[in-house]
C-alpha atoms as a printed R data frame, in Angstrom:
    type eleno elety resid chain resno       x       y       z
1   ATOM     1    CA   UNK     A     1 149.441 184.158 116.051
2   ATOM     2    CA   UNK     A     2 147.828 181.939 113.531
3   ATOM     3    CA   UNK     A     3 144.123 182.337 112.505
4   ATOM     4    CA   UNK     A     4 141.635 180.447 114.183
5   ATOM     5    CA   UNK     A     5 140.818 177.622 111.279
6   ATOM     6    CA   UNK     A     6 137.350 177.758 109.955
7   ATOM     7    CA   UNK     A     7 135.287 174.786 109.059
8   ATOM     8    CA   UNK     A     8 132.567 173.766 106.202
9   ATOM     9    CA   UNK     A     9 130.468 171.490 107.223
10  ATOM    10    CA   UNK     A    10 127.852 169.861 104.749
11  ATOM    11    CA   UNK     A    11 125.401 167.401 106.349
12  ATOM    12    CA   UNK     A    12 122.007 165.816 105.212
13  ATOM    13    CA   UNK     A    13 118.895 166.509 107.798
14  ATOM    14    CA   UNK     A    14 115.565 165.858 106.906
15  ATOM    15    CA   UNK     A    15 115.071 165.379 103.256
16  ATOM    16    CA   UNK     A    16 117.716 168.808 103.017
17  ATOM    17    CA   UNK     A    17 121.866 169.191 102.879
18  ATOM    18    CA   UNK     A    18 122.812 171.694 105.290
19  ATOM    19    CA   UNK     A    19 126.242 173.901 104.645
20  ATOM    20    CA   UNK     A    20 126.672 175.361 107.541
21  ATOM    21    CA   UNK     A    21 130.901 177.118 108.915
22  ATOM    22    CA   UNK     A    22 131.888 176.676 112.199
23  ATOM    23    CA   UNK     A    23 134.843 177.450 114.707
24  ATOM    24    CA   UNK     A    24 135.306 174.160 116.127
25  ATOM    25    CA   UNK     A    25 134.163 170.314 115.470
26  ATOM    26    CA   UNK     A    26 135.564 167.507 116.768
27  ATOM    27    CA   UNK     A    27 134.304 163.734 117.525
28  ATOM    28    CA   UNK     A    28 131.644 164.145 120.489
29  ATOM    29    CA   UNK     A    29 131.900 161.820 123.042
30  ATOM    30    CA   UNK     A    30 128.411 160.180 122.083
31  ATOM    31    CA   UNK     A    31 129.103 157.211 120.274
32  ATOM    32    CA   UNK     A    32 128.075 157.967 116.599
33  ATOM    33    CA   UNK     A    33 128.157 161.950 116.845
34  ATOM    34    CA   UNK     A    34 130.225 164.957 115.863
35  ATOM    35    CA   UNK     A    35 130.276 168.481 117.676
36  ATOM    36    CA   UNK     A    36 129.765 171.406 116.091
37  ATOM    37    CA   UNK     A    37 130.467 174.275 118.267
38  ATOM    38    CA   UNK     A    38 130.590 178.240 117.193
39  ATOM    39    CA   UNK     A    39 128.250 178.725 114.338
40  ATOM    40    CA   UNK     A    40 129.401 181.418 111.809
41  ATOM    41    CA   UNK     A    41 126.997 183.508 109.707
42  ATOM    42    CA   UNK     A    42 127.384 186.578 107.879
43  ATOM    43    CA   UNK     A    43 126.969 189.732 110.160
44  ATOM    44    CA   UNK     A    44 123.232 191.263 109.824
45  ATOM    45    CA   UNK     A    45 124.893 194.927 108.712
46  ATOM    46    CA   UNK     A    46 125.501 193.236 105.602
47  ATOM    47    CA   UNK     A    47 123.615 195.873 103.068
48  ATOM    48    CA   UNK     A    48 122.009 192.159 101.281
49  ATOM    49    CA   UNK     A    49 120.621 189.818 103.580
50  ATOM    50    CA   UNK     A    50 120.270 186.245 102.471
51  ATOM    51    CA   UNK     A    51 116.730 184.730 103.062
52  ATOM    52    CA   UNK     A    52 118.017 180.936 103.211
53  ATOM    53    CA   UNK     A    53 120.993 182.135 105.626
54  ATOM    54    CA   UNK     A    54 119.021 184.134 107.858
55  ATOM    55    CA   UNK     A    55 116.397 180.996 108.372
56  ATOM    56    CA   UNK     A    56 119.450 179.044 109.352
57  ATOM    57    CA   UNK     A    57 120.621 181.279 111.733
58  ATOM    58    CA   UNK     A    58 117.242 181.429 113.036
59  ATOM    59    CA   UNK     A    59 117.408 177.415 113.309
60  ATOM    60    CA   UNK     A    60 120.525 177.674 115.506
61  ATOM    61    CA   UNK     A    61 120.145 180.377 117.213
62  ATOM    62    CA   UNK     A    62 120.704 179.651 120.821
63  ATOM    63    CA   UNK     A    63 122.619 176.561 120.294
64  ATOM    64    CA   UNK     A    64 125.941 176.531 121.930
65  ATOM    65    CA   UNK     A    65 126.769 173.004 120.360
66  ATOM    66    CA   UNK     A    66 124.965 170.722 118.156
67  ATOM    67    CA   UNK     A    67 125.187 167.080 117.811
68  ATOM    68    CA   UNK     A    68 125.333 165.595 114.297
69  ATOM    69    CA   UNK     A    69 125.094 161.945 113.688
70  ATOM    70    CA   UNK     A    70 128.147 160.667 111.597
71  ATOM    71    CA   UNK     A    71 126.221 158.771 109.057
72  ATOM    72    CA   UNK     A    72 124.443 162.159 107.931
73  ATOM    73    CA   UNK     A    73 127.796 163.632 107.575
74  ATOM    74    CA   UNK     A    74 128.437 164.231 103.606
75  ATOM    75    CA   UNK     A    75 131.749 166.225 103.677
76  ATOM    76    CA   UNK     A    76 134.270 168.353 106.293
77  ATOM    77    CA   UNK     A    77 136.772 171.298 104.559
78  ATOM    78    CA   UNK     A    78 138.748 172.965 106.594
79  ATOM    79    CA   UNK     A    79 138.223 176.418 104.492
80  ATOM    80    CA   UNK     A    80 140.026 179.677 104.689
81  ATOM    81    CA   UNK     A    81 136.753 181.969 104.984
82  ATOM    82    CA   UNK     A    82 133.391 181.402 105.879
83  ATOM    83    CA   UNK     A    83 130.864 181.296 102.961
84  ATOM    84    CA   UNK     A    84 126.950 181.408 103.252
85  ATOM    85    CA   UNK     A    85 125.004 179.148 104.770
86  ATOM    86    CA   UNK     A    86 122.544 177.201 103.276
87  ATOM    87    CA   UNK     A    87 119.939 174.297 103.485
88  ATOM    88    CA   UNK     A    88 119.070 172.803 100.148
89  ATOM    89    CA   UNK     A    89 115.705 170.966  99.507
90  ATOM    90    CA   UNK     A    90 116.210 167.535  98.259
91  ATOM    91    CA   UNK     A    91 114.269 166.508  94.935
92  ATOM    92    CA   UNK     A    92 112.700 163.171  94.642
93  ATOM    93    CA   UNK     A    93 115.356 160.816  93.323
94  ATOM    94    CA   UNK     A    94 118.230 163.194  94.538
95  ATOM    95    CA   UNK     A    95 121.074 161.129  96.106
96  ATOM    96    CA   UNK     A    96 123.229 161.756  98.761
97  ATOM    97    CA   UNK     A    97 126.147 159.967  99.198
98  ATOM    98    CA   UNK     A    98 127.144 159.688 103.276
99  ATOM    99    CA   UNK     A    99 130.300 160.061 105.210
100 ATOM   100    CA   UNK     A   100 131.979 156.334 105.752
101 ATOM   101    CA   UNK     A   101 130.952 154.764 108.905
102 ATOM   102    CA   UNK     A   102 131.028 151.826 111.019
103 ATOM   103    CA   UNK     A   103 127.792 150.136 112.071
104 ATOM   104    CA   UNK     A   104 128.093 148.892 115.867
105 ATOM   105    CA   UNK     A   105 126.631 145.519 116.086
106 ATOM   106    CA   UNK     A   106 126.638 143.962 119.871
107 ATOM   107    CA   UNK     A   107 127.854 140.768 120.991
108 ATOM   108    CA   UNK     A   108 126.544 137.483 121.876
109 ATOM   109    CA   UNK     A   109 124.465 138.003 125.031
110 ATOM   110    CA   UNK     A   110 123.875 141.867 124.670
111 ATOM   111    CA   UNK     A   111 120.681 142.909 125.264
C-alpha cells in the first residue's frame, strides 16, 4: 500500500510565513478557505529540540483542522518527508508574493 502523501504548506499570518507539513488539505467548504487537517512535527524524543518548531506545535496544539484563507496561501508541495516547521518574522520591506485568487464581487442588488 502506497504511503500516505505528505504536504508543505507555506502561508503568510500576521506579519510571519508559516511552513508548516500536514496529512491532508483540501479546499474547505468556506468560500475563500483551505483545510489543513493532521499537523506533523518532529517527535519530542528527538535528542535536539527545535525552539521555533516546538512554539508552533504549541500554536496548534489542539487543533483538529485549521482554516487558512486562500489569499495568504504562498505555496503547496506535495513532499516526500516532513521537514521542520517554522514561522519566519517578516522584515520591514520584505515581500510576499500570494497564492492566485479570485476576488468575489456581488451582483446588482446584493446587499
Amino acid at each position: 500500500m502506497a504511503a500516505k502523501p505528505i504536504y508543505k504548506v507555506i502561508f503568510y499570518n500576521q506579519n510571519q510565513v508559516f511552513e508548516v507539513f500536514a496529512e491532508a488539505i483540501y479546499q474547505s467548504e468556506m468560500y475563500g478557505f483551505i483545510e489543513i487537517e493532521e499537523l506533523i512535527f518532529g517527535e519530542r524524543s528527538q535528542l535536539l529540540v527545535d525552539p521555533a518548531e516546538e512554539k508552533l506545535k504549541t500554536e496548534f496544539a489542539g487543533v483538529k483542522r485549521s482554516y487558512i484563507p486562500m489569499q495568504s496561501v504562498i505555496r503547496i508541495d506535495e513532499v516526500e518527508k516532513e521537514g521542520t516547521a517554522k514561522a519566519t518574522e517578516l522584515k520591514s520591506g520584505d515581500k510576499v508574493a500570494h497564492f492566485p485568487g479570485q476576488s468575489f464581487v456581488p451582483g446588482p442588488g446584493a446587499d
